[in-house]
C-alpha positions in Angstrom: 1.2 6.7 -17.7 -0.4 5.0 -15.1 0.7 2.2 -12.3 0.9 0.1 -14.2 3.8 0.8 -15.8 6.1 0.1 -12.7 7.9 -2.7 -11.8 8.1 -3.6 -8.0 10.8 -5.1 -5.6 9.4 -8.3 -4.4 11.3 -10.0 -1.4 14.0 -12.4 -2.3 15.2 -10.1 -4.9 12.6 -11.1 -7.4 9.9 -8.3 -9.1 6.5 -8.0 -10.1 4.9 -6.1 -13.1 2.2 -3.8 -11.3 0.3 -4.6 -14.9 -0.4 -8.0 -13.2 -2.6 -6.1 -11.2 -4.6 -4.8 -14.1 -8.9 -4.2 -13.8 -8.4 -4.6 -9.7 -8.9 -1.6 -7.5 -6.0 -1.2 -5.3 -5.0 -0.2 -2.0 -1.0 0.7 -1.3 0.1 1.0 1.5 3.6 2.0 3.1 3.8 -0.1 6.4 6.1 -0.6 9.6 6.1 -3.4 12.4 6.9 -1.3 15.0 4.7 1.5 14.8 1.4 2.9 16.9 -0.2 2.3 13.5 0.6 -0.8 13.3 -2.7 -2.1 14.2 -4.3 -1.0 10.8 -3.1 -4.4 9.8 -6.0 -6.1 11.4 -8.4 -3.2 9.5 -6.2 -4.3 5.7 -6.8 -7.7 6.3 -10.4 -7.2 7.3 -10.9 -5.2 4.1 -8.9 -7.7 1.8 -10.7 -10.7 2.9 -14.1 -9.2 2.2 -13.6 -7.0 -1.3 -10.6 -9.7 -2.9 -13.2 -11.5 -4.7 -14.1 -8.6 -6.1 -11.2 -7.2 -7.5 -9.3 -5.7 -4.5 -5.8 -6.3 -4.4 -3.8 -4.6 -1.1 -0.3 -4.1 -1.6 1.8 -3.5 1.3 5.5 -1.9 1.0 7.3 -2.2 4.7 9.0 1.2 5.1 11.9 1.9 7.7 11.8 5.3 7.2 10.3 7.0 10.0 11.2 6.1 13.4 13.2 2.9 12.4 9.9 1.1 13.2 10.7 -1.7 10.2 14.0 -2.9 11.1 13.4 -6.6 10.2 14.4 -8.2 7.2 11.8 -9.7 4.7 11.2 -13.1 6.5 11.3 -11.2 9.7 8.6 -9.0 8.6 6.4 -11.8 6.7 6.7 -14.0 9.8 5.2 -10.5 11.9 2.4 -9.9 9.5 1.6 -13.4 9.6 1.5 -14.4 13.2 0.4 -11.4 14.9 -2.5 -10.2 12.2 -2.9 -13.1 9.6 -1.8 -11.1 6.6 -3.0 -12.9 3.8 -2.2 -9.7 0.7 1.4 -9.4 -0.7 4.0 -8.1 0.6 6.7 -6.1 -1.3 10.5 -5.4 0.2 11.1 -3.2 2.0 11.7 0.4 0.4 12.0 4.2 1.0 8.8 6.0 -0.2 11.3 9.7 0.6 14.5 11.1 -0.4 16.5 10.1 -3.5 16.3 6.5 -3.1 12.7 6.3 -3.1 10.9 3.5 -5.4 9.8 4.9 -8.5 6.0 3.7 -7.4 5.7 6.1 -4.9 6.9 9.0 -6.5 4.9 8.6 -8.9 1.6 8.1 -6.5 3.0 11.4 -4.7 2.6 13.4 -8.1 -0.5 12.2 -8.6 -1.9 12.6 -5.5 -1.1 15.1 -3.2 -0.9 15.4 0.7 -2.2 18.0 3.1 -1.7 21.2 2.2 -0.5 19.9 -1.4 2.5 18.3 0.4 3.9 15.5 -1.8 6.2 13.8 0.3 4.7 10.7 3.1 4.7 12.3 6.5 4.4 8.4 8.3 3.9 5.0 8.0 0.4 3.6 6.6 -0.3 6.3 4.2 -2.3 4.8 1.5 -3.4 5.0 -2.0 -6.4 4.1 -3.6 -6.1 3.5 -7.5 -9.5 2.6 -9.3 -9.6 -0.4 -12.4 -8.0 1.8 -14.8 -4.5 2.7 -12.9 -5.8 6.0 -11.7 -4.6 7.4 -8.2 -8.4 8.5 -6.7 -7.2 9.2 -3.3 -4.8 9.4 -0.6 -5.1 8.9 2.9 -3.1 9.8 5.8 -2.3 7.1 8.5 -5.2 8.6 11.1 -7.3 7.4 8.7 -8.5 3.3 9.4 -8.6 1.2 6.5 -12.3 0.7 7.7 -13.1 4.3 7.0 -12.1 3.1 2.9 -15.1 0.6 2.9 -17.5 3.1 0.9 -14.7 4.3 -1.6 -14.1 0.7 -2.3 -17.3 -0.4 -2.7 -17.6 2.6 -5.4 -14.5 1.9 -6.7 -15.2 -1.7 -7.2 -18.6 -1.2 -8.9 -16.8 1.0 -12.0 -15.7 -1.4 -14.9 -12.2 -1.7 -16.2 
């Protein structure tokens, strides 16, 4: 099993095969308007507009799970991202990444990658995953950790084949 076997919720109701994603490294991330990490936008973007023609793909899954920091609806949250930081990666609807609603994704990137302490469950918004070419979960990062600090693992990342 690997990523790609999952199906995502896309906004608008539609969903999207995370086998499209297939031979790119990726970078998920659990996100929130509202938050003092917020900001890491600007470092996600940065990232994505340097390493996407290389075969990173970011994929961002708004969260309203801790502190109610995403209350917005899709467009609301699109319209954010887009103004305020120039998100150009996709952005999937909104979803729990806790608790017995959470998306089958992020469970599955929980059991493959623990947190501190072996803690499986996300403590906070902008946790994020690094999976190499192959569907692998490498890494997970807590939010403390900017996406510019991910630059070398990328690079590494990006330089394995398929």
């Amino acid at each position: 099993m690997s990523v790609y076997d999952f199906t995502v919720k896309m906004p608008g109701g539609g969903a999207e095969a995370m086998a499209a994603h297939q031979g790119k490294v990726l970078l998920v991330v659990n996100t929130a308007s509202k938050c003092g990490f917020t900001p890491q936008y600007k470092g996600l973007e940065a990232l994505y507009r340097q390493y996407k023609d290389k075969g990173l793909e970011i994929l961002a899954f708004p969260c309203n799970q801790f502190g109610a920091q995403e209350p917005g609806d899709a467009q609301e949250i699109q319209n954010f991202c887009s103004l305020t930081y120039d998100v150009s990666f996709p952005l999937a609807a909104k979803i729990d990444v806790n608790g017995t609603d959470e998306d089958p994704l992020w469970h599955y990137l929980k059991q493959q990658q623990a947190g501190l302490l072996g803690s499986r469950g996300i403590k906070w918004n902008f946790t994020k995953f690094l999976v190499d070419r192959k569907g692998n979960v490498v890494a997970r990062h807590g939010p403390q950790v900017k996406p510019e600090a991910l630059a070398k693992d990328i690079e590494k990342l990006l330089a394995e084949a398929a």
